[in-house]
Jmol script that loads the backbone (N, CA, C; Angstrom):
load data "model"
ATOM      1  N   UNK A   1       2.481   7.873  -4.303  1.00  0.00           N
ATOM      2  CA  UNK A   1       2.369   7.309  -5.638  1.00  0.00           C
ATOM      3  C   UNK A   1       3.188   6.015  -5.699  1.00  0.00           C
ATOM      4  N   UNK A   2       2.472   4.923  -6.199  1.00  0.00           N
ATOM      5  CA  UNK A   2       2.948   3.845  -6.626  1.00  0.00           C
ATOM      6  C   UNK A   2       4.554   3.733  -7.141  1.00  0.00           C
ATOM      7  N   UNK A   3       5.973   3.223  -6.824  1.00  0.00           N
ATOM      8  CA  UNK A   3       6.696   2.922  -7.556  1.00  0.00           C
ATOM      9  C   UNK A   3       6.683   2.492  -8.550  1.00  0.00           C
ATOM     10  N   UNK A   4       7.508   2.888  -9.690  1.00  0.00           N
ATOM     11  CA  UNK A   4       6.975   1.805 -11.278  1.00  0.00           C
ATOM     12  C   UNK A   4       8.358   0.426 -10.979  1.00  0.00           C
ATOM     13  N   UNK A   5       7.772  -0.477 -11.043  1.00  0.00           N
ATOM     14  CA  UNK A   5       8.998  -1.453 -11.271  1.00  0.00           C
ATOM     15  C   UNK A   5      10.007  -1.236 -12.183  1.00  0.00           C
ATOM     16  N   UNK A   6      11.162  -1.755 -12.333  1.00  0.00           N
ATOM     17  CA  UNK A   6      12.193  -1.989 -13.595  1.00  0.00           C
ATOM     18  C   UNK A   6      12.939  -3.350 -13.096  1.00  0.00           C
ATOM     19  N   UNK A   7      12.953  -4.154 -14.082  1.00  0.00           N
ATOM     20  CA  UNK A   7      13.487  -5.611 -14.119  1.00  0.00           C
ATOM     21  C   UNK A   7      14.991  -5.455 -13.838  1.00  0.00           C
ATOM     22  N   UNK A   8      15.651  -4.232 -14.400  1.00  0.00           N
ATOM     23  CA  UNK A   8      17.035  -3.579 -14.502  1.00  0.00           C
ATOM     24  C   UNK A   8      17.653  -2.982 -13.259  1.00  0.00           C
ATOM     25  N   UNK A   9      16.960  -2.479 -12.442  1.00  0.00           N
ATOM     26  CA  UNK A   9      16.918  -1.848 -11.078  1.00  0.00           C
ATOM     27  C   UNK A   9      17.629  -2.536 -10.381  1.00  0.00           C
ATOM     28  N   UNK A  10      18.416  -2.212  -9.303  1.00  0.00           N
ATOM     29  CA  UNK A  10      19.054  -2.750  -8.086  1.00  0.00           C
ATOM     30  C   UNK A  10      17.712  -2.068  -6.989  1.00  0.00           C
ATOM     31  N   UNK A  11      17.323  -3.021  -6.255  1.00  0.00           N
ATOM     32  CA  UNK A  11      16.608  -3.237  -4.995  1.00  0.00           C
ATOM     33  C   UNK A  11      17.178  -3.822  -3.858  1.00  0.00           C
ATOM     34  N   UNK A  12      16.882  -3.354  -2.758  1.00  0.00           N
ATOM     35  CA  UNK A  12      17.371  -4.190  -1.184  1.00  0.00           C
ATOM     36  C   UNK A  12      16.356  -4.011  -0.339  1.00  0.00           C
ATOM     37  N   UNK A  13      15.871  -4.566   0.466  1.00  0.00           N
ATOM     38  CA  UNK A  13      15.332  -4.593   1.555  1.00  0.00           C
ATOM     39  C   UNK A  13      15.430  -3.389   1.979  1.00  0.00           C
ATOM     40  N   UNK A  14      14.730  -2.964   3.140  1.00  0.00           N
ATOM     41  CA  UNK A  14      14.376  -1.968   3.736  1.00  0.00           C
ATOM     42  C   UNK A  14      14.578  -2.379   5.319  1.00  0.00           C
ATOM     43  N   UNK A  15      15.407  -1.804   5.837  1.00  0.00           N
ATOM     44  CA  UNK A  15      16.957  -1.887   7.081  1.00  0.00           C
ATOM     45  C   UNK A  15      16.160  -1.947   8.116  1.00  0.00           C
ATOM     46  N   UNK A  16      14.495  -1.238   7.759  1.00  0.00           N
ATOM     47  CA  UNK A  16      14.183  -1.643   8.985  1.00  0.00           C
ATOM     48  C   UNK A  16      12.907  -2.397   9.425  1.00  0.00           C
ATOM     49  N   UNK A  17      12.524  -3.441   8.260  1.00  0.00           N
ATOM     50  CA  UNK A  17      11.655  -4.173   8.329  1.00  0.00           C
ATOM     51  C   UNK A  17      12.430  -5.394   8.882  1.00  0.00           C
ATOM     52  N   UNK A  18      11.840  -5.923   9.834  1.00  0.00           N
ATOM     53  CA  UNK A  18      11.950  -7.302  10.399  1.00  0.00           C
ATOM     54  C   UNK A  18      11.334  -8.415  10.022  1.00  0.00           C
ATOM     55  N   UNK A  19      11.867  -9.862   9.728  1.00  0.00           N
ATOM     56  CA  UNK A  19      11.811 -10.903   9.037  1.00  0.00           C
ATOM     57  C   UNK A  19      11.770 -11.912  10.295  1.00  0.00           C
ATOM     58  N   UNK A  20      10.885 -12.545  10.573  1.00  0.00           N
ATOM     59  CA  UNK A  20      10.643 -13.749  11.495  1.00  0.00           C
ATOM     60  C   UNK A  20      10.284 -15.009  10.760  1.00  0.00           C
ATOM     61  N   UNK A  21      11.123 -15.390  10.825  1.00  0.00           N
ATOM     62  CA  UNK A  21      10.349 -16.869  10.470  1.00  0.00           C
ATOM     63  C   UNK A  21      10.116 -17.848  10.858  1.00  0.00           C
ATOM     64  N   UNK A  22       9.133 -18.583  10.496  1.00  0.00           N
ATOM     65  CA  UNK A  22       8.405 -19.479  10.982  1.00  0.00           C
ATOM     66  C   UNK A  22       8.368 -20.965  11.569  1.00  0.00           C
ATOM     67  N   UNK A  23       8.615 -20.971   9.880  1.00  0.00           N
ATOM     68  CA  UNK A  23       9.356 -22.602  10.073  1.00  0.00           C
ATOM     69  C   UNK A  23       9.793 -22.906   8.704  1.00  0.00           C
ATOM     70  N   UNK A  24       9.010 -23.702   8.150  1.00  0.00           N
ATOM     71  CA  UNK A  24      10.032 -24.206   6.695  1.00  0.00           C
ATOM     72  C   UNK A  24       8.828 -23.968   5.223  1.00  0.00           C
ATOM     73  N   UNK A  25       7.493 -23.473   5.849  1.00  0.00           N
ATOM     74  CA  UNK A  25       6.764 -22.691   5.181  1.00  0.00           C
ATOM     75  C   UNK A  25       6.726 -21.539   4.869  1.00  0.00           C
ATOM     76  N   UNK A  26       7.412 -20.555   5.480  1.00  0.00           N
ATOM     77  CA  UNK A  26       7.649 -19.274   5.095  1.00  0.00           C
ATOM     78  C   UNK A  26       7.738 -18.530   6.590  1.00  0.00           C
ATOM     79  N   UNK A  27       7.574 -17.587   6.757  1.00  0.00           N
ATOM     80  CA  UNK A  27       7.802 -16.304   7.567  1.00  0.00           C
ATOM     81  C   UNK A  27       6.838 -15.375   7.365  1.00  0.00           C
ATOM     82  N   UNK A  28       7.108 -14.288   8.617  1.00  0.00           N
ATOM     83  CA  UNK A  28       6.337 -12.882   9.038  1.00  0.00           C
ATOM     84  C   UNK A  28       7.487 -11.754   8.275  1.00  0.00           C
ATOM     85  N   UNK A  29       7.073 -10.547   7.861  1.00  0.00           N
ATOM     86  CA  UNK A  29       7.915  -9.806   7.745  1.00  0.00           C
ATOM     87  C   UNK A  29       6.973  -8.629   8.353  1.00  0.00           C
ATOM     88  N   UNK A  30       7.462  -7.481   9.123  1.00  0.00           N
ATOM     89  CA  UNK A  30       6.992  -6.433   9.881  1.00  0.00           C
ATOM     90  C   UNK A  30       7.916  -5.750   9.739  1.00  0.00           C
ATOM     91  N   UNK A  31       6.956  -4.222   8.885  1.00  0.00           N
ATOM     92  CA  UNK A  31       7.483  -3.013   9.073  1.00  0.00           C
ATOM     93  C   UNK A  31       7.234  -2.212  10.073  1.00  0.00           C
ATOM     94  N   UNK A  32       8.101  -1.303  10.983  1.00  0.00           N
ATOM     95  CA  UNK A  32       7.422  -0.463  11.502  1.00  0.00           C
ATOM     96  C   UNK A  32       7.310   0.584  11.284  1.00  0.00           C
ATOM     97  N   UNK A  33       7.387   0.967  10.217  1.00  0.00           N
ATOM     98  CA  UNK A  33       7.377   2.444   9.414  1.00  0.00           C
ATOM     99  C   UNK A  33       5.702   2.758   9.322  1.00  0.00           C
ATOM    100  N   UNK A  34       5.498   1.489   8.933  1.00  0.00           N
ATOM    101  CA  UNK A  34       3.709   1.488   8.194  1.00  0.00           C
ATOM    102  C   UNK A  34       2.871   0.644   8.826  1.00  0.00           C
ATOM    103  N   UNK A  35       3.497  -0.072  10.620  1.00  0.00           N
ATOM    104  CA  UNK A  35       2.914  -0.943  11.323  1.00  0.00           C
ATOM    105  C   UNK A  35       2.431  -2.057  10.160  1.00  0.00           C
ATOM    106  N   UNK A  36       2.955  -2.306   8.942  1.00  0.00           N
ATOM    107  CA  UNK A  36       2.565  -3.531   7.869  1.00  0.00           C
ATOM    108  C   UNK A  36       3.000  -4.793   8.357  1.00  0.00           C
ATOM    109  N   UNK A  37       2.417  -5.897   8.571  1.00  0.00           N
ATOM    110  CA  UNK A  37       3.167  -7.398   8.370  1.00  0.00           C
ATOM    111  C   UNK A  37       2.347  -8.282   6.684  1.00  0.00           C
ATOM    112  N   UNK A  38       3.316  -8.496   6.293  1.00  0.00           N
ATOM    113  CA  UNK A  38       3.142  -9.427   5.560  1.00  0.00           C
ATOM    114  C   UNK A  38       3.645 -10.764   5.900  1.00  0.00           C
ATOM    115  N   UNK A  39       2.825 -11.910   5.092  1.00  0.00           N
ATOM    116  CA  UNK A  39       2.790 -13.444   5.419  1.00  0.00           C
ATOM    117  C   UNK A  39       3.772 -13.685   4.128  1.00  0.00           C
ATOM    118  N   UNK A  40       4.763 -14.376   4.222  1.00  0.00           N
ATOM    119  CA  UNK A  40       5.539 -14.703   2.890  1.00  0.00           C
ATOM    120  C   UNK A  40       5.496 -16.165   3.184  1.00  0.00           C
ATOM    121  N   UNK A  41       5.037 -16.636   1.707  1.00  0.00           N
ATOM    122  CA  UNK A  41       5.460 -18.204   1.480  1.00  0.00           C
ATOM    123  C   UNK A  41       7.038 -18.583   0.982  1.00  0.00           C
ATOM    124  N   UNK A  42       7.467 -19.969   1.350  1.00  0.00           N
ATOM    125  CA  UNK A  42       8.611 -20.131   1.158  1.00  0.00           C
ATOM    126  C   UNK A  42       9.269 -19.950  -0.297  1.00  0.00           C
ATOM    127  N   UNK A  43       8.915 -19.215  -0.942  1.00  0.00           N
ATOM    128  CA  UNK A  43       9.258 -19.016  -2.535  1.00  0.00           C
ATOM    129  C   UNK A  43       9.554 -17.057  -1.986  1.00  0.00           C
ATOM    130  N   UNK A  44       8.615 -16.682  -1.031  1.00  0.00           N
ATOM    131  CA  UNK A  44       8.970 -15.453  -0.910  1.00  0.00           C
ATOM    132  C   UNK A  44       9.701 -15.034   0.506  1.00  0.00           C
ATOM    133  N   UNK A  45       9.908 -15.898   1.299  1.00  0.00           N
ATOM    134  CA  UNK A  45      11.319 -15.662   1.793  1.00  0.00           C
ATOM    135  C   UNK A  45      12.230 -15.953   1.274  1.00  0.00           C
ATOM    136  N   UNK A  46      12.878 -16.752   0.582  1.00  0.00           N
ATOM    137  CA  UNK A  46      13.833 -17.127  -0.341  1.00  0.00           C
ATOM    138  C   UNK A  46      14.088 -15.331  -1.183  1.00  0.00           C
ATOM    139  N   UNK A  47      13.147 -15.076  -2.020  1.00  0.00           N
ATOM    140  CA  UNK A  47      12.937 -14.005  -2.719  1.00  0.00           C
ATOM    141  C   UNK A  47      13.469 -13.037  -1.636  1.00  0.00           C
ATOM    142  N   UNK A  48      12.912 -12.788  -0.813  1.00  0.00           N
ATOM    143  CA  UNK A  48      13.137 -11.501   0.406  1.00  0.00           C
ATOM    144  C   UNK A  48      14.526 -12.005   0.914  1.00  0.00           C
ATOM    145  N   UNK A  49      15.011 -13.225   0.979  1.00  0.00           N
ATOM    146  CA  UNK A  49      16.379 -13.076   1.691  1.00  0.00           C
ATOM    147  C   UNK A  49      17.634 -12.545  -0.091  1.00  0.00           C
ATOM    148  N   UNK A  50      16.935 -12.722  -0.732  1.00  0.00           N
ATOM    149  CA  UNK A  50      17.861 -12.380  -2.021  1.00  0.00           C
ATOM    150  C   UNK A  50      17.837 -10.806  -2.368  1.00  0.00           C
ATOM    151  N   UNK A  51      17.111  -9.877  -1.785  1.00  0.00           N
ATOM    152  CA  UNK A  51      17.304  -8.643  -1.499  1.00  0.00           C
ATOM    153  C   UNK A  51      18.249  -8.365   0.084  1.00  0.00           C
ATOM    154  N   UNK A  52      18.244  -9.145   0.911  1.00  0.00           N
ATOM    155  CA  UNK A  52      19.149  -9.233   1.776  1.00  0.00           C
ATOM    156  C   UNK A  52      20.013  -7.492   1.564  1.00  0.00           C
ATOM    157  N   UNK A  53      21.166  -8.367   0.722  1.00  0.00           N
ATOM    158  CA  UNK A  53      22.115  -7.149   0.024  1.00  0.00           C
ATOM    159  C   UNK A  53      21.728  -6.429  -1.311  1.00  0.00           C
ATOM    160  N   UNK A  54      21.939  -5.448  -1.858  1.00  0.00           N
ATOM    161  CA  UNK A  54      21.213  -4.824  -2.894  1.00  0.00           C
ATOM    162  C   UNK A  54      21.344  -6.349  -4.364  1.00  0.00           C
ATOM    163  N   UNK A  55      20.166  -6.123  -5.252  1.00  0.00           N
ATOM    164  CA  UNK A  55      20.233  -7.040  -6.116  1.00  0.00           C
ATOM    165  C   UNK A  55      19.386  -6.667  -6.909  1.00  0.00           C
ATOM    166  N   UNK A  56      19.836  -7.210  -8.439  1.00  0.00           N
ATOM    167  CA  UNK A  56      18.455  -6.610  -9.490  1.00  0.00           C
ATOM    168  C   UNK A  56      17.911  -8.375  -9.841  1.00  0.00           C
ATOM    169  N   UNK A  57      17.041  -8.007  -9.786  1.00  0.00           N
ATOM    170  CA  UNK A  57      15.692  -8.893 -10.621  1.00  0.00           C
ATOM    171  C   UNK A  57      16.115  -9.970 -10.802  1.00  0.00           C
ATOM    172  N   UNK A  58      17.171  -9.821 -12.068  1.00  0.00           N
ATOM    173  CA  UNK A  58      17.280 -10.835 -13.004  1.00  0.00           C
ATOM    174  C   UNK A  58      18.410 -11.370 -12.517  1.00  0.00           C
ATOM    175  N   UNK A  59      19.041 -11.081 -11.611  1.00  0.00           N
ATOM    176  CA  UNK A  59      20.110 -12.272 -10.602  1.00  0.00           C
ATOM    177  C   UNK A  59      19.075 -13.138  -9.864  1.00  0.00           C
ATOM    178  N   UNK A  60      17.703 -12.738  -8.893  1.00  0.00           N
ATOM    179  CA  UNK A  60      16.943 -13.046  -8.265  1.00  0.00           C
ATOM    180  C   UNK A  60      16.457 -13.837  -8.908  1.00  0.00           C
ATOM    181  N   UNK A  61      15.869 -13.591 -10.232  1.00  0.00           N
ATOM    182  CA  UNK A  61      14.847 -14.895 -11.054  1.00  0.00           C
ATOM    183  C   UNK A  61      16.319 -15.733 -11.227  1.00  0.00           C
ATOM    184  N   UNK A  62      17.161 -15.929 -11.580  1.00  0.00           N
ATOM    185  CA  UNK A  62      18.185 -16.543 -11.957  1.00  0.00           C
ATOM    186  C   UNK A  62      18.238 -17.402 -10.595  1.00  0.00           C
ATOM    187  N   UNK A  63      18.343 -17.183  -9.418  1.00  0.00           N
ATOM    188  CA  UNK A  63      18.590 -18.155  -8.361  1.00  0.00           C
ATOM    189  C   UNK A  63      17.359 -18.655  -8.031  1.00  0.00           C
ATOM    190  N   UNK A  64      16.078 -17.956  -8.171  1.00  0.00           N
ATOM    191  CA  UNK A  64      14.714 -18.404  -7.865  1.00  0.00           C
ATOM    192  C   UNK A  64      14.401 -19.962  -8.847  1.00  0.00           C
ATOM    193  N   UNK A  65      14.844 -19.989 -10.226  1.00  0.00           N
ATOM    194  CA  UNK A  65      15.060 -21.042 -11.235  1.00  0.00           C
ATOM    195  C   UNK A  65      15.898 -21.978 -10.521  1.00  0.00           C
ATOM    196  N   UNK A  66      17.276 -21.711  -9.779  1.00  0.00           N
ATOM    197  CA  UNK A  66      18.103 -22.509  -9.460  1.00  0.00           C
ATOM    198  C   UNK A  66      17.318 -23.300  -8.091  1.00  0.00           C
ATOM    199  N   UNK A  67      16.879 -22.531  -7.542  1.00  0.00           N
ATOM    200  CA  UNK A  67      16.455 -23.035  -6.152  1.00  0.00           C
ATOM    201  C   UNK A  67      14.802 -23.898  -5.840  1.00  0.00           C
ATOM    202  N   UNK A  68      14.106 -23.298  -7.001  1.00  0.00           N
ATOM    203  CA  UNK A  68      12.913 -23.882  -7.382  1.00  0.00           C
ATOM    204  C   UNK A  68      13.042 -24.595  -8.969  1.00  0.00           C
ATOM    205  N   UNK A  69      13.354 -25.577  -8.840  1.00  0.00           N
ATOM    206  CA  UNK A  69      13.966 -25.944  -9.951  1.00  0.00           C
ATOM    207  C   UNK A  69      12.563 -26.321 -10.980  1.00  0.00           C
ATOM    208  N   UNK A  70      11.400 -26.756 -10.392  1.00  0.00           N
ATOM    209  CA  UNK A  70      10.138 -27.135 -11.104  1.00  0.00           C
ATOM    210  C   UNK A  70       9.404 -26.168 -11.835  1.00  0.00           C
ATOM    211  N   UNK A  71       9.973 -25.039 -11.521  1.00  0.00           N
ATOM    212  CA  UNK A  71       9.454 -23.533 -11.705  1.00  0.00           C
ATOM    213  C   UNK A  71       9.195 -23.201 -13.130  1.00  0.00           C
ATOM    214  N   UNK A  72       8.115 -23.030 -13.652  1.00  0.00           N
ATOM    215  CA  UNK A  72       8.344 -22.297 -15.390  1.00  0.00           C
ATOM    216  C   UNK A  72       8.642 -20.922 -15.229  1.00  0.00           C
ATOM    217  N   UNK A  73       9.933 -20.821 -16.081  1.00  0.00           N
ATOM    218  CA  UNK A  73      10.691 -19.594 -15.907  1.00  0.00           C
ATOM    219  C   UNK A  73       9.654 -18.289 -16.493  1.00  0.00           C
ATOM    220  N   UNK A  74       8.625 -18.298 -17.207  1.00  0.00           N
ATOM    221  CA  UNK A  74       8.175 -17.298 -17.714  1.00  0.00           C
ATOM    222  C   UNK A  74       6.540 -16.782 -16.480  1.00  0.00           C
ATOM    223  N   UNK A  75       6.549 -18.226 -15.725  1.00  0.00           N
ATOM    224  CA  UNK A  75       5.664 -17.759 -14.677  1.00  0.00           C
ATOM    225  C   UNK A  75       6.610 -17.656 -13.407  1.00  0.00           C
ATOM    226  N   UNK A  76       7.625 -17.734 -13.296  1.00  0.00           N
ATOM    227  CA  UNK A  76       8.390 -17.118 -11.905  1.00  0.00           C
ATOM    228  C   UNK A  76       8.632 -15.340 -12.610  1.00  0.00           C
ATOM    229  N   UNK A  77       8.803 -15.687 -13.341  1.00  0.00           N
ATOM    230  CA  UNK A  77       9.116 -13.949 -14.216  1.00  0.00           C
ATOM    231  C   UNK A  77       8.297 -12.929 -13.596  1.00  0.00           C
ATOM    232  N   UNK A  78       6.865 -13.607 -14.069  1.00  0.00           N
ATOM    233  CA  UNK A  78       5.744 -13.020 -13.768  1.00  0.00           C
ATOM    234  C   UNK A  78       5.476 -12.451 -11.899  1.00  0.00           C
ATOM    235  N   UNK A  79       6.027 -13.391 -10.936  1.00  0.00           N
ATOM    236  CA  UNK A  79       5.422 -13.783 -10.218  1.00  0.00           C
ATOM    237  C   UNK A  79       6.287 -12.776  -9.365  1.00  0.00           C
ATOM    238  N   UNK A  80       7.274 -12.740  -9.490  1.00  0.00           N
ATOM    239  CA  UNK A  80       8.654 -12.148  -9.141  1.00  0.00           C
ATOM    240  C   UNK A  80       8.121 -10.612  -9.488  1.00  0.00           C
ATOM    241  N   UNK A  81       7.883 -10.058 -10.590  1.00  0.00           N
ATOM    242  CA  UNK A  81       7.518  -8.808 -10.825  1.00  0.00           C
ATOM    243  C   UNK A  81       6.284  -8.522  -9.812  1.00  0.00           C
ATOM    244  N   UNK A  82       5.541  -9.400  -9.718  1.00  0.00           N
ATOM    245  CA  UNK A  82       4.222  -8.812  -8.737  1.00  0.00           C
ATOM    246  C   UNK A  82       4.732  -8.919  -7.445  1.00  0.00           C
ATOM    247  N   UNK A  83       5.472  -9.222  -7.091  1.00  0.00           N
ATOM    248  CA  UNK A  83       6.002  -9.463  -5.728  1.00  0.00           C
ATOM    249  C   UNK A  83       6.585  -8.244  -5.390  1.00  0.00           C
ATOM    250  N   UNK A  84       7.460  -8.000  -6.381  1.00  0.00           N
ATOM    251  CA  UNK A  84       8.415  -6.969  -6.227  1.00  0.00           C
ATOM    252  C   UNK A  84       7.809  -5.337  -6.074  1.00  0.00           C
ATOM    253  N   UNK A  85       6.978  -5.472  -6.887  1.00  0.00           N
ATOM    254  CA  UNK A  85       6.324  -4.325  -6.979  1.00  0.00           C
ATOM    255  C   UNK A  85       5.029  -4.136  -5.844  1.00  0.00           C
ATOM    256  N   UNK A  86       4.706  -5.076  -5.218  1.00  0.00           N
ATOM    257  CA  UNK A  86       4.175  -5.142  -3.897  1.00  0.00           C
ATOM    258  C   UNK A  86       4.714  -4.601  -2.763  1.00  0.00           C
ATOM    259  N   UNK A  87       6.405  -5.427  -2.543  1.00  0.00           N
ATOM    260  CA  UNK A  87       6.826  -4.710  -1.682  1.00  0.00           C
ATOM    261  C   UNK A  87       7.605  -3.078  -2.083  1.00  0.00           C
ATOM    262  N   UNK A  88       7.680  -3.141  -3.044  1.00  0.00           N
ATOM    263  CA  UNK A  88       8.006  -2.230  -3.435  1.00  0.00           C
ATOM    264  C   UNK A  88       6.775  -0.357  -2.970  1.00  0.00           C
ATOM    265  N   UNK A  89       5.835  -1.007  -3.310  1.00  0.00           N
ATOM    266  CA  UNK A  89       4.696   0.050  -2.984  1.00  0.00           C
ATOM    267  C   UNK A  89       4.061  -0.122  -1.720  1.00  0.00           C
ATOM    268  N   UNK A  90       4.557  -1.052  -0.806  1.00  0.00           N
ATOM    269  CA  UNK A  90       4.343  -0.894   0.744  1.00  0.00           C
ATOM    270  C   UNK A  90       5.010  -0.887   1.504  1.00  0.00           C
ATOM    271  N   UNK A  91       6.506  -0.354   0.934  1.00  0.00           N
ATOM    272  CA  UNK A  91       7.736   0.318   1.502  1.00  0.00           C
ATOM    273  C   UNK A  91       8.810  -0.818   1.894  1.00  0.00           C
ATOM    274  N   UNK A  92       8.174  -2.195   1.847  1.00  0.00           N
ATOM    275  CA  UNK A  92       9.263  -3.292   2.118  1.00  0.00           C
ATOM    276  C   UNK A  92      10.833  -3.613   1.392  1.00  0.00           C
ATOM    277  N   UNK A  93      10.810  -3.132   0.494  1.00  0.00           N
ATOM    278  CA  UNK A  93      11.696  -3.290  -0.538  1.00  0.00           C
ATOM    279  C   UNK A  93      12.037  -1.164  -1.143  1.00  0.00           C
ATOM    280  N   UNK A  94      13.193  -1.433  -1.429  1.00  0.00           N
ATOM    281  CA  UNK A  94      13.653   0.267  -2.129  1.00  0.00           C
ATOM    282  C   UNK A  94      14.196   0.345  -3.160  1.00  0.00           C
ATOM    283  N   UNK A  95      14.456   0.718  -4.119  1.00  0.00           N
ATOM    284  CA  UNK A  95      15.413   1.245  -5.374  1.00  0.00           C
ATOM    285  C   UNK A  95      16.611   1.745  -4.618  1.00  0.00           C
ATOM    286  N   UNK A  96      17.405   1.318  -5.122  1.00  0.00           N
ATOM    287  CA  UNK A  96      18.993   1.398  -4.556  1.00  0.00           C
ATOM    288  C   UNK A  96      19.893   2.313  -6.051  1.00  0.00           C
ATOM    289  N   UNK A  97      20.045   3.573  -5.726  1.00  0.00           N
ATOM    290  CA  UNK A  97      20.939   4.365  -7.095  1.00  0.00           C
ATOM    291  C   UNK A  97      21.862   3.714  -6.647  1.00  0.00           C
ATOM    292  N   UNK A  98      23.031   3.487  -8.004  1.00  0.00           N
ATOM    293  CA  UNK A  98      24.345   3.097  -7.975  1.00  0.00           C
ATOM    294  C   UNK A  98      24.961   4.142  -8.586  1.00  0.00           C
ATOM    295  N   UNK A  99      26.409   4.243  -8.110  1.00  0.00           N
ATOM    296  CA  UNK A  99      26.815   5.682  -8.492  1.00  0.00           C
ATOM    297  C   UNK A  99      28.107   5.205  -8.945  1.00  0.00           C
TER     298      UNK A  99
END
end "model"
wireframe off; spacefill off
backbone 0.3
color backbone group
């Protein structure tokens, strides 16, 4: 079953997907849990290196604004949630409890 997103959530990467990149267009990311690769553009390695260490959302859109500065904040919002919830439901990304 699908993860439900939350904007509020702490997320991190998943320890054992591998991140190659390319060049200055983006990167490969490969799981081998689910033999998955995804193609990330340079807006979504940026994004994927900001799960690096655990992080919620709205630190992520907050540096995604800083770093893409041309960006309309209510369509990175958007864009960021579909992302998230992508990798999120093909195991690339996890919900991180804080205790």
């Amino acid at each position: 079953m699908p993860e439900k997103f939350n904007f509020d959530t702490n997320y991190c990467c998943n320890p054992d997907v591998v991140l190659r990149e390319e060049d200055e267009v983006g990167g490969l990311l490969f799981n081998p849990d689910t033999n998955q690769v995804k193609v990330v553009n340079t807006s979504g390695l940026f994004i994927w290196k900001q799960f690096a260490t655990m992080n919620r959302c709205e630190k992520v859109l907050d540096a995604v604004l800083k770093e893409f500065e041309e960006a309309d904040a209510e369509q990175a919002k958007c864009d960021l949630e579909e992302f998230v919830e992508h990798l999120l439901n093909s195991g690339f990304l996890g919900e991180v409890e804080v205790l």
